[in-house]
C-alpha positions in Angstrom: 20.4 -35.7 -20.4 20.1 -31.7 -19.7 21.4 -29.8 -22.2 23.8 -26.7 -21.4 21.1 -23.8 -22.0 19.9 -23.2 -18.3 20.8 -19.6 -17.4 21.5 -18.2 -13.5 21.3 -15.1 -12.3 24.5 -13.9 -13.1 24.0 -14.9 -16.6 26.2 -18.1 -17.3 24.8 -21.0 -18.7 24.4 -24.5 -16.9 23.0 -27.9 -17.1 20.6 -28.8 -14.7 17.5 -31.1 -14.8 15.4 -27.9 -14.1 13.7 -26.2 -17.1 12.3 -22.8 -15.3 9.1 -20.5 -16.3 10.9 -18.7 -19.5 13.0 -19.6 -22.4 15.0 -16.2 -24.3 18.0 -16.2 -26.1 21.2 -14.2 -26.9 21.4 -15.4 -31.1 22.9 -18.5 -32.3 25.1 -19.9 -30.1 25.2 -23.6 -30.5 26.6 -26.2 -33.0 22.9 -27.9 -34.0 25.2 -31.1 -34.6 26.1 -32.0 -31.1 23.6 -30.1 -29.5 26.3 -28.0 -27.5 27.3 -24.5 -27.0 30.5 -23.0 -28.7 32.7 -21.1 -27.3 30.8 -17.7 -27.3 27.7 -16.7 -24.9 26.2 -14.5 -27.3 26.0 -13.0 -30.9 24.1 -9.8 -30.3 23.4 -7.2 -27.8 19.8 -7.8 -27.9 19.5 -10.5 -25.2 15.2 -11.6 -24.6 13.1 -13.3 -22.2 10.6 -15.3 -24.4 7.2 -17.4 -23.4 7.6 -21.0 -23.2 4.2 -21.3 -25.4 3.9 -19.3 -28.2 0.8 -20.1 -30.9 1.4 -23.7 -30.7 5.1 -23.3 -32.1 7.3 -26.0 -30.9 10.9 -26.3 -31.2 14.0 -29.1 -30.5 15.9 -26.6 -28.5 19.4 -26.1 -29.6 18.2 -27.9 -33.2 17.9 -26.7 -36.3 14.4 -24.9 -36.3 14.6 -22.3 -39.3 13.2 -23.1 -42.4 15.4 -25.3 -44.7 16.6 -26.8 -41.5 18.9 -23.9 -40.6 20.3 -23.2 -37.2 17.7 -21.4 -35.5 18.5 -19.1 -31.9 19.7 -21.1 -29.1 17.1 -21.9 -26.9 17.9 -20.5 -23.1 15.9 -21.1 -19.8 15.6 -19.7 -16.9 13.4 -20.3 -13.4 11.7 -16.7 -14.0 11.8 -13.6 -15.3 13.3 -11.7 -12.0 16.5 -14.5 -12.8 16.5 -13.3 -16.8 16.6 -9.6 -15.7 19.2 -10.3 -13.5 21.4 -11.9 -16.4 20.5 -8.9 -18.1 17.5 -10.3 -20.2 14.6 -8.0 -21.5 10.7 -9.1 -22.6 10.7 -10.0 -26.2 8.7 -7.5 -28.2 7.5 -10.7 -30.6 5.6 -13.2 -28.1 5.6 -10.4 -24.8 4.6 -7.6 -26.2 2.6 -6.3 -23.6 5.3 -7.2 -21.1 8.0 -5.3 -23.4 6.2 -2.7 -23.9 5.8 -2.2 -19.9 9.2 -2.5 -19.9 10.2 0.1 -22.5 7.5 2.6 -20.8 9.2 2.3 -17.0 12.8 2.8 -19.0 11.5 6.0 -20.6 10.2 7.3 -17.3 13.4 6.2 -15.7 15.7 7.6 -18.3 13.3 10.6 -19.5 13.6 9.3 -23.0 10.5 9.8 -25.2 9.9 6.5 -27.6 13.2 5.1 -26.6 14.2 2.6 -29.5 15.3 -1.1 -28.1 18.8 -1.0 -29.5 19.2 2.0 -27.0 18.2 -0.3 -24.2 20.0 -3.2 -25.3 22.9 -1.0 -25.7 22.9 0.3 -21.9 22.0 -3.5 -21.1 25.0 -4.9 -22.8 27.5 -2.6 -21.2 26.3 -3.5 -17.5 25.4 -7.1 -17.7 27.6 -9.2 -15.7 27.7 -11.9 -18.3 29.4 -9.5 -21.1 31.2 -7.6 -18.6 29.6 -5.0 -16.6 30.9 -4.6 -13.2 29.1 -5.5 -10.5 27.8 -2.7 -7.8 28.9 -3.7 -4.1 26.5 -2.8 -1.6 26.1 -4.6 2.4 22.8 -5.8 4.1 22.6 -1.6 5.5 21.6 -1.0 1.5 19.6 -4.0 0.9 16.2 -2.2 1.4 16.9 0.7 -1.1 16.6 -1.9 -4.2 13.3 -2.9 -5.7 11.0 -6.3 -5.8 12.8 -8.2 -8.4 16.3 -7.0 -7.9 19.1 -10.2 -7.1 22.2 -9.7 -5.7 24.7 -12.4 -4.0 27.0 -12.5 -0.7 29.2 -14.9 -2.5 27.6 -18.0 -1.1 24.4 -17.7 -2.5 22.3 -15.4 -4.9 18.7 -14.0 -3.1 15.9 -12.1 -5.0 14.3 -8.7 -2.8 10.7 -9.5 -2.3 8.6 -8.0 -0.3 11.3 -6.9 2.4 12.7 -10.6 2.4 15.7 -11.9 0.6 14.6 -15.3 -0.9 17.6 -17.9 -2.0 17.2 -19.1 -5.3 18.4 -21.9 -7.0 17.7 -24.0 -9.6 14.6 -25.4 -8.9 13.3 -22.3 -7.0 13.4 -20.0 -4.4 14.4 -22.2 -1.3 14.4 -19.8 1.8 13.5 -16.4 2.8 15.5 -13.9 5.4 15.1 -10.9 6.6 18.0 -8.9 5.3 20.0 -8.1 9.0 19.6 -12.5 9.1 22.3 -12.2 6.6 25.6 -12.2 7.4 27.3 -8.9 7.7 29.3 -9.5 4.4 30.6 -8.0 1.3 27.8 -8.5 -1.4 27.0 -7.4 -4.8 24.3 -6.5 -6.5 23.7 -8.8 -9.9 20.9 -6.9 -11.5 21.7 -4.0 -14.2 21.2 -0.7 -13.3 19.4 -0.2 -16.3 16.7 -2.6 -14.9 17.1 -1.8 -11.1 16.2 2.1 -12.6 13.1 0.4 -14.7 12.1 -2.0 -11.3 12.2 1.3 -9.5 9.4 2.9 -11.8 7.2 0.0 -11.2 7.8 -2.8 -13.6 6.9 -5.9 -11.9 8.6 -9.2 -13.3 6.7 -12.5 -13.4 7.8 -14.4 -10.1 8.3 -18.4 -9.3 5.7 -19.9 -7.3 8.0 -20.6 -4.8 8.4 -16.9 -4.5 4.9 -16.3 -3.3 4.8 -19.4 -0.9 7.5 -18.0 0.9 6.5 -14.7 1.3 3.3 -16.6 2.8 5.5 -18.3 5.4 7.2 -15.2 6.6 4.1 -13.5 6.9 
């Protein structure tokens, strides 16, 4: 069976068969006995988007995987990164440093801050995220072409990524369709994304997609 540790864009945590491109974590969060989540979603502000393959380390997610077989962090997964920065997830500085560090460098030029310092950004990130409870921004398919690649938002029905002037529905498994944003219906949406990142996709960070992603894009062509 699934365990509870499959993360959607609006940063709750699911079972579902589907594992996803990236673990990342939020702290200890689970009761290594019954493999389960307690009751919280999170024990720090610093919330990451990790590789599934890191220098041949492997784990029994939601185990015990510290050394003398102490809780380790509760392994989360998510289809890709676009769906981790939606839930408000950054690029771990440990195993994606180059992505991090990408990260941190379109925050400064977003923000104008010289060497800003990760709490700092986890800080703004914790305040916004939908999952700890940031409000969501409300904007209609009129405003749909002002956000970045890599920005989600959701019409109620369904959450779509922007990409490439498409919306494409994600679930799960992967992105399922793509629409041309006056296809939608003319209803009240939200956008799921932070600011924080919609400000760091808008100076050019560009989050690792799904496959599916591309072979829609490739349809709609």
């Amino acid at each position: 069976m699934p365990l509870q540790n499959r993360v959607d864009p609006f940063g709750e945590i699911h079972v579902d068969p589907a594992r996803g491109m990236f673990t990342g974590n939020r702290g200890i969060i689970h009761d290594p006995e019954t493999r389960s989540l307690q009751n919280r979603r999170w024990a720090a502000k610093a919330w990451i988007t990790c590789a599934l393959e890191f220098k041949g380390v492997r784990r029994v997610p939601m185990g015990r995987n510290r050394p003398g077989d102490k809780t380790g962090w509760t392994e989360l997964f998510f289809l890709d990164e676009v769906t981790a920065l939606a839930a408000g997830h950054r690029p771990c500085f440990y195993c994606r440093r180059a992505r991090a560090q990408a990260f941190s460098a379109a925050y400064a030029g977003a923000f104008g801050a010289e060497d800003p310092k990760v709490g700092e950004i986890d800080g703004r990130l914790h305040l916004e995220r939908l999952a700890s409870g940031g409000k969501p921004i409300e904007v209609d398919r009129h405003g749909l072409h002002l956000l970045p690649d890599g920005a989600m938002f959701s019409d109620g029905a369904s959450d779509y990524a922007v990409h490439g002037g498409k919306a494409l529905r994600w679930s799960f498994s992967g992105y399922d369709a793509a629409f041309g944003f006056y296809e939608l219906a003319d209803a009240e949406m939200c956008i799921i994304t932070p600011a924080t990142t919609l400000a760091v996709l808008h100076q050019g960070y560009r989050p690792d997609w799904h496959p599916s992603a591309e072979l829609l894009s490739a349809r709609r062509a």
